[in-house]
ZARO-103024 format. One record per residue: x, y negated, z negated of N, C-alpha, C, O, CB in turn; residue in three letters. Coordinates in steps of 0.05 Angstrom, whole numbers, plus 5000, padded with zeros to 4 digits. Glycine has a CB too. Layout:
ZARO-103024
XYZXYZXYZXYZXYZAla...
//
This chain:
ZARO-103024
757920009837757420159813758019999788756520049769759120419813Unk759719829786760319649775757819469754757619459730761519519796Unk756319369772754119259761752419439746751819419722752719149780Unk751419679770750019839751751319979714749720069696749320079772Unk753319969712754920019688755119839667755719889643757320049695Unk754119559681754019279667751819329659751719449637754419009681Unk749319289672746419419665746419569646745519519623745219569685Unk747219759652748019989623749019969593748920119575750020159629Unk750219699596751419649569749519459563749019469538754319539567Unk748519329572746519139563743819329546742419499556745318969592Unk743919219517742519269499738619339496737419519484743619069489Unk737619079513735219089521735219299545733619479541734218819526Unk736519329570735519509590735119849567733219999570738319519624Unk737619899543736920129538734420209519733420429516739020219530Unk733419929505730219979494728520029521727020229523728819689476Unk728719819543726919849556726320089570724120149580727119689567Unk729120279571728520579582727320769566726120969575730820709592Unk727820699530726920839513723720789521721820939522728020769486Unk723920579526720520519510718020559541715520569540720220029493Unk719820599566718920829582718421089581716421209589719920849596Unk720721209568720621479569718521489540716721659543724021639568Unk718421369516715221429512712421399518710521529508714821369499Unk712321199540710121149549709221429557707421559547710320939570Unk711521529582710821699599709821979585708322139594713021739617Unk711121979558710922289543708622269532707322479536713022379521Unk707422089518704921949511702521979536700122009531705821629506Unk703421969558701521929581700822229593699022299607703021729606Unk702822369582703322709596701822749570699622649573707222899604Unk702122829550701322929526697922769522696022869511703922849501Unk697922579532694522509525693422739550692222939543693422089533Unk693822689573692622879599692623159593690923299603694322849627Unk694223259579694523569583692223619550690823819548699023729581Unk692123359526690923579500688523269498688123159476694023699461Unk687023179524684822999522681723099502680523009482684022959554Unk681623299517679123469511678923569476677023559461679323749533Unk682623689471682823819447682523579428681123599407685423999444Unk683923349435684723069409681622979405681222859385687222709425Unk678823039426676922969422675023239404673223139390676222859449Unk675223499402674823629391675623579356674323659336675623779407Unk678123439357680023579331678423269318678423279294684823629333Unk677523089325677922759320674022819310672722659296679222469359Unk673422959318669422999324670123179290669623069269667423299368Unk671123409292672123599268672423439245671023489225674823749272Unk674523179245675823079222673422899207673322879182678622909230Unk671322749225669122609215667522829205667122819181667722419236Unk666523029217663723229206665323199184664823039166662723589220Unk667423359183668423459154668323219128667323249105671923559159Unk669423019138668622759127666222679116665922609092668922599142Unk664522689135661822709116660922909107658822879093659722629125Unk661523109109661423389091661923269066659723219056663723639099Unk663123219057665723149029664222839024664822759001670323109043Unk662922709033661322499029658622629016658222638992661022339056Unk656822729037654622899028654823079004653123108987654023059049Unk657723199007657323338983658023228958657323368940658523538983Unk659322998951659322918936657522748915657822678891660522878943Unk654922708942652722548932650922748912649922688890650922418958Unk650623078928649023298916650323328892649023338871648823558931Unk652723338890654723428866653823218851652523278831658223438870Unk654223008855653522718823650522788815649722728792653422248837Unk648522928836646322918825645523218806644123258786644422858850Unk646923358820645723638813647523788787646623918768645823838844Unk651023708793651923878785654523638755655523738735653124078817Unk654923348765655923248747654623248711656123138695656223028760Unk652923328705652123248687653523488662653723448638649123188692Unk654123708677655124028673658823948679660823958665653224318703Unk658423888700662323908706663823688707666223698714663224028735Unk662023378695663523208706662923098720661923248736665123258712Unk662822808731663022598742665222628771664722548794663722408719Unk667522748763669922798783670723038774673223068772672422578785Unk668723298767669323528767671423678750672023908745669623558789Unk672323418743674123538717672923718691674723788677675423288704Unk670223798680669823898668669123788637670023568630671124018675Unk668023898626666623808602666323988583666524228590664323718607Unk665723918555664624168536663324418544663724628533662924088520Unk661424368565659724548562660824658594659124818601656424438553Unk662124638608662824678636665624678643667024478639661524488652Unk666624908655669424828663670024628684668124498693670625028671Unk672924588694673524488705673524548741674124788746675124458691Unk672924378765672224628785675024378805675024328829667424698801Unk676424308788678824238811681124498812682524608795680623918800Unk680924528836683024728848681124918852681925048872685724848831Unk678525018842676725208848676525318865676425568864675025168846Unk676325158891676725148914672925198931670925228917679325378918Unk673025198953670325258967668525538961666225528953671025268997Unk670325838967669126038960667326018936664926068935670826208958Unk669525898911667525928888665325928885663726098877667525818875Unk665225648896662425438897660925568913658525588909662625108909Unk661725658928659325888960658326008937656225938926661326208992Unk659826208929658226438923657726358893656826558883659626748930Unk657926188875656926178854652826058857650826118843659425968838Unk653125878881651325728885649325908909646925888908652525448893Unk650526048924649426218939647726438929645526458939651226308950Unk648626628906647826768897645026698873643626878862650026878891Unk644826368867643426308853644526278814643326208793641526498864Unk647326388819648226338792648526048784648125998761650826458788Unk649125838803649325638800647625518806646325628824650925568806Unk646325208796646425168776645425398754644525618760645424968777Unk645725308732646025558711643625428694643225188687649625598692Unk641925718688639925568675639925598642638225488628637225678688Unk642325778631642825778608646125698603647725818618641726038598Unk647225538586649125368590651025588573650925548548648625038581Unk652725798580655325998553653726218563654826408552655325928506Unk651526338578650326508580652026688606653526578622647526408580Unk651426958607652127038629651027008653648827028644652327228625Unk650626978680648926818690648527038711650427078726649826508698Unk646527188715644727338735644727248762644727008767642027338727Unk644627408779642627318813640227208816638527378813641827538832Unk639627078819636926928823637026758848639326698855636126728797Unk633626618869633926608887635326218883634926058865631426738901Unk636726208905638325858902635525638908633325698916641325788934Unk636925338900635225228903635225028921633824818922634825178885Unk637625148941639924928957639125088982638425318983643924908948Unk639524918998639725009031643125129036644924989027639224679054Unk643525289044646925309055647925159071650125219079647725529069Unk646824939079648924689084648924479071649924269079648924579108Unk647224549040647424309024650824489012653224419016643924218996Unk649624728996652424878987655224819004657224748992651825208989Unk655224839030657924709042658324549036660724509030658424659062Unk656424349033657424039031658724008999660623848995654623809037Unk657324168977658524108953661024268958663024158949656824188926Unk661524528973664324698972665524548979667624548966664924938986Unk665524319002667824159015667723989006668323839025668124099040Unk667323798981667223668965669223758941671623688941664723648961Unk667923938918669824118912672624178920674524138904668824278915Unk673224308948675424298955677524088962680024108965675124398968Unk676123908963677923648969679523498947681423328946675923428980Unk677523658925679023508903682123648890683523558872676823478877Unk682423858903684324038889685624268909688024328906682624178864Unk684024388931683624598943683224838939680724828942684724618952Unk683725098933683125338921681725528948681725438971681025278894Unk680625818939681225998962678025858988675725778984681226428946Unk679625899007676925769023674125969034673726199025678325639054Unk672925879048670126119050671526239078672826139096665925949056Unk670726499072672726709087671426659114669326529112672627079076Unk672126729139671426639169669526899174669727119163674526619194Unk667926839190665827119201668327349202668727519185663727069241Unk669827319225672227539227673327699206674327919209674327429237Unk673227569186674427609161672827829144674227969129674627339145Unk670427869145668527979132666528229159665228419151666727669116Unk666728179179666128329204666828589197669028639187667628239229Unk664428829203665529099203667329139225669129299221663329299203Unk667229039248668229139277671129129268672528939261667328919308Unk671429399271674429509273675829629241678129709238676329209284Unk673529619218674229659196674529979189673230139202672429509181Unk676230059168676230329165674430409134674930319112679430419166Unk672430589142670730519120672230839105670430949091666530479129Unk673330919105674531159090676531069078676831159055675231399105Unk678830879088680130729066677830529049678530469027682730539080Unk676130449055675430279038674430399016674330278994674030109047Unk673130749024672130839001673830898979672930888956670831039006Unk676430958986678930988971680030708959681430718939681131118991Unk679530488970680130248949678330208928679130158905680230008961Unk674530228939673230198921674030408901675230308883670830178930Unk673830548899674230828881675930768865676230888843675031088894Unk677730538876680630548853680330258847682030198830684330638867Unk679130098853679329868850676329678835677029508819680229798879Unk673629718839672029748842670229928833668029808829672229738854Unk670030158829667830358816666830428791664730528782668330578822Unk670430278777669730348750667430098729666830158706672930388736Unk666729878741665129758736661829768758659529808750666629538732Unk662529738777660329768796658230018805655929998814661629698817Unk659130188802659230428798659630558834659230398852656330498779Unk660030688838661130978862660330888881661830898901659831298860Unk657230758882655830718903655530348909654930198928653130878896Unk656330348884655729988886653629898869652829668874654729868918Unk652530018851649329958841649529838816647829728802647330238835Unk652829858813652629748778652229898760651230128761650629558771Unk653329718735653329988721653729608687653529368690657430358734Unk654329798656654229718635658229638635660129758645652429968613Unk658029378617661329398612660829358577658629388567663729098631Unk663029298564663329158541661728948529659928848541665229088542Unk662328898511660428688496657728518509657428278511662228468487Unk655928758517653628698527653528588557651428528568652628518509Unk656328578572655428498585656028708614657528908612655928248580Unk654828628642655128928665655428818691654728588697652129148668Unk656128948703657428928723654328928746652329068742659929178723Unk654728728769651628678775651528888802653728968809650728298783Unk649428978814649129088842650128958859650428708856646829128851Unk651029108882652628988901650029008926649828938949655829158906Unk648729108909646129208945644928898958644228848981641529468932Unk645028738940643928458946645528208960644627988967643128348921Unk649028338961650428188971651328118991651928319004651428208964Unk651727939002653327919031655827979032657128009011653427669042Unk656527999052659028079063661627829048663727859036658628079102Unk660127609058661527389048661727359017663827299005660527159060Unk660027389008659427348979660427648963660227698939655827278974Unk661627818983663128078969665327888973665027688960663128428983Unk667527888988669827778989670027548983672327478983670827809007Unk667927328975669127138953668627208932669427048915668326888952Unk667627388925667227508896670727638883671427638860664527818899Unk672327748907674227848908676127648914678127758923674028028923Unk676227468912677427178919677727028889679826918880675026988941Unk675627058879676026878847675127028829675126948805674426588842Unk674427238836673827328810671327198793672227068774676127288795Unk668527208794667127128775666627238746667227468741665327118786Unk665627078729665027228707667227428692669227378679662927378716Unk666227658698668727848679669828058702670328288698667028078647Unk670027948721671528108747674028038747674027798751670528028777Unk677028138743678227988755678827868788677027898805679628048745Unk681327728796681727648826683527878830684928028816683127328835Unk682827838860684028078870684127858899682427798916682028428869Unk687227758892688827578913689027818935688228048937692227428900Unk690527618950691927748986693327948975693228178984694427519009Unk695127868950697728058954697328298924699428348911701127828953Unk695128388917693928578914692028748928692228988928693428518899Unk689828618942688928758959689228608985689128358982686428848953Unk689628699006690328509030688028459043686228629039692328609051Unk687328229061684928099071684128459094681928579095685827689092Unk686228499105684728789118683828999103681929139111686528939134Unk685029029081683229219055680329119049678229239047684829219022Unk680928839045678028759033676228749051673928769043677828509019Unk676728719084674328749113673229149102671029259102677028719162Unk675729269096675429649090673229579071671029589080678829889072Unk673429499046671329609021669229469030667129519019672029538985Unk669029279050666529149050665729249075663929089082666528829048Unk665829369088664429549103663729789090661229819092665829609125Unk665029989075664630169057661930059046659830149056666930199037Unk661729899028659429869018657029789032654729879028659729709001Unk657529589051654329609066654229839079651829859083653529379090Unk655530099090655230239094654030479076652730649088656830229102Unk654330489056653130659040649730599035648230759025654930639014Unk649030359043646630169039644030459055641930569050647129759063Unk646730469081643930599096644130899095642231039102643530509130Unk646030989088646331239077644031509070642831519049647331149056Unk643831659086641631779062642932019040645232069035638831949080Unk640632119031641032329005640532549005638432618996639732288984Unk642132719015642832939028641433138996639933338996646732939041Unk642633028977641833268951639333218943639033358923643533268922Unk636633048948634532908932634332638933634832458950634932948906Unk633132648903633332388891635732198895637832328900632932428865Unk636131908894638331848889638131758863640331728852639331688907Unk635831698848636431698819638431358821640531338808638732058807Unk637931228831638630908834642030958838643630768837637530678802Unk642631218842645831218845646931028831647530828844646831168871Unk647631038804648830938782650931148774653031068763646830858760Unk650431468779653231628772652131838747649731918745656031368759Unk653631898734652932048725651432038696650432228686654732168728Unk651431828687649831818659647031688667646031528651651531618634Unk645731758691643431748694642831988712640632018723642731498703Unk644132108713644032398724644232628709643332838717645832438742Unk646032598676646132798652643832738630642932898613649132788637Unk643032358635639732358621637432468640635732568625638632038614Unk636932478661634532718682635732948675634033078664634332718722Unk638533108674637433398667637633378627636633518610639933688686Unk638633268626638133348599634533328590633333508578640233118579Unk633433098598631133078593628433248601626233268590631132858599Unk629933408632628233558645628833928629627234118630629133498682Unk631733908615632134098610630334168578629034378573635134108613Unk630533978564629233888540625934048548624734258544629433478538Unk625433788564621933868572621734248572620634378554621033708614Unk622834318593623134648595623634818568622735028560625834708614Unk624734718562625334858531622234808506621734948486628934638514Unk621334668511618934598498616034688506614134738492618934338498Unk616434688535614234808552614335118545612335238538614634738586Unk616935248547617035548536616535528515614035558512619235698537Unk617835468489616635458458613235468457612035638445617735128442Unk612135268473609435188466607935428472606035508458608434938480Unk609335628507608335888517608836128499607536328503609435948542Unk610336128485610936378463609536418446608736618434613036388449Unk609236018443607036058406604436138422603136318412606235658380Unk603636028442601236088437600336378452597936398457599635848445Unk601336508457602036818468602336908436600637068428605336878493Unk603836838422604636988396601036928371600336998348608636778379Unk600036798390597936648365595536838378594236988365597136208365Unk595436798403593636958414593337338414591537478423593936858436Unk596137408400596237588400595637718366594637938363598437598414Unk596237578350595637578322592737518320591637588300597337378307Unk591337388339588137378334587037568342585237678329586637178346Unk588037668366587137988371587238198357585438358360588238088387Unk588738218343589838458318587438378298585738548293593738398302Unk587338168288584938068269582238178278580838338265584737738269Unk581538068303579538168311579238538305577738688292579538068339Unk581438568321580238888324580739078287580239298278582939078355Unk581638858278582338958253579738988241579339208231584238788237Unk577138768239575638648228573038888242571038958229575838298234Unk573638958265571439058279571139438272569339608276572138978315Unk573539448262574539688255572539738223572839938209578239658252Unk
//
């Protein structure tokens, strides 16, 4: 035993057991996560040229507005920290690029493929990070409660959009747009950054399971029918007190016009028989 104890104190035999016992953990840990390190290693390049690609579309399309390295300019803010959502749905919806530069900027159709738009979002994001594009799961009706969501929209939501989602007028000219044209995704990144004159409505105001609730609520109402009529573009009520006011108006004039001429026709009769007399 002697020897082996000598062995033991000797300096090199205890690297050389270290530098076994990593081999072996190294050799166990490659066998058991082979398949995954080739998955995660395939992931880190796409993404890579994601952020390559998108950076080439970005110098062409979008630096001349935000910057060279996105830092922003006179006429364009800054889109570091922006993060991916932004860019989705600013560019998705056709707001971006912007065809009037301080203007409020409408839906219109894009001019980008949606995997050119990734490639500028993951571009974008790389430079800063900010909220990311929400996962299918994330935005999925399956399993959503669309009666809380009508109760968030209602409190959260209605007073610009209007009840149904159709939009409606805000302040200094400017309004709140329809939601009937939106995606699921492009509702909850809308709710992510806040465009325009919306504010954000982070995690820890409304929670990512509230926001799956209102966004089922609203495509739900899409197919809805109209149990009273008309829906009258379901905007609420000041397009529902201009039809009756206007229909009530009409009625009131249609009688006037039936009295006079009952009252005229009746004064010509009297003439007549006056005259015949």
């Amino acid at each position: 035993m002697s020897w082996i104890n000598a062995r033991r104190r000797r300096p090199a035999a205890g690297y050389a057991a270290l530098l076994l016992g990593l081999v072996v953990v190294a050799l166990l840990y490659g066998s058991l996560t082979h398949q995954g390190g080739v998955t995660v290693a395939s992931a880190a390049t796409g993404a890579q040229q994601d952020v390559a690609a998108g950076k080439a579309l970005f110098d062409t399309s979008c630096s001349s507005c935000h910057g060279l390295d996105a830092q922003g300019t006179s006429v364009a803010p800054s889109l570091i920290g922006a993060g991916a959502a932004a860019v989705d749905f600013q560019m998705s919806t056709g707001r971006m690029p912007a065809r009037e530069l301080g203007a409020e900027n409408d839906r219109k159709p894009t001019t980008f493929t949606q995997q050119q738009i990734y490639d500028i979002a993951a571009y974008v994001a790389s430079l800063g990070g900010g909220p990311a594009i929400p996962p299918e799961s994330a935005v999925s009706s399956e399993g959503a409660n669309t009666a809380l969501g009508s109760e968030l929209f209602s409190t959260n939501c209605a007073q610009c959009h209007g009840f149904a989602g159709a939009g409606g007028a805000l302040t200094y000219g400017k309004s709140a747009p329809s939601l009937n044209a939106s995606t699921p995704t492009q509702i909850y990144e809308a709710m992510l950054t806040g465009p325009e004159a919306m504010p954000v409505f982070g995690d820890g105001t409304i929670t990512p399971a509230e926001k799956k609730d209102i966004i089922a609520y609203i495509t739900a109402t899409r197919s809805e029918t109209n149990p009273g009529g008309f829906s009258l573009g379901r905007t609420g009520t000041t397009t529902e007190g201009l039809v009756g006011w206007a229909g009530g108006l009409t009625f009131l004039v249609l009688i006037a016009m039936w009295l006079t001429a009952k009252r005229r026709d009746h004064v010509q009769g009297e003439s007549e028989n006056s005259t015949h007399e």
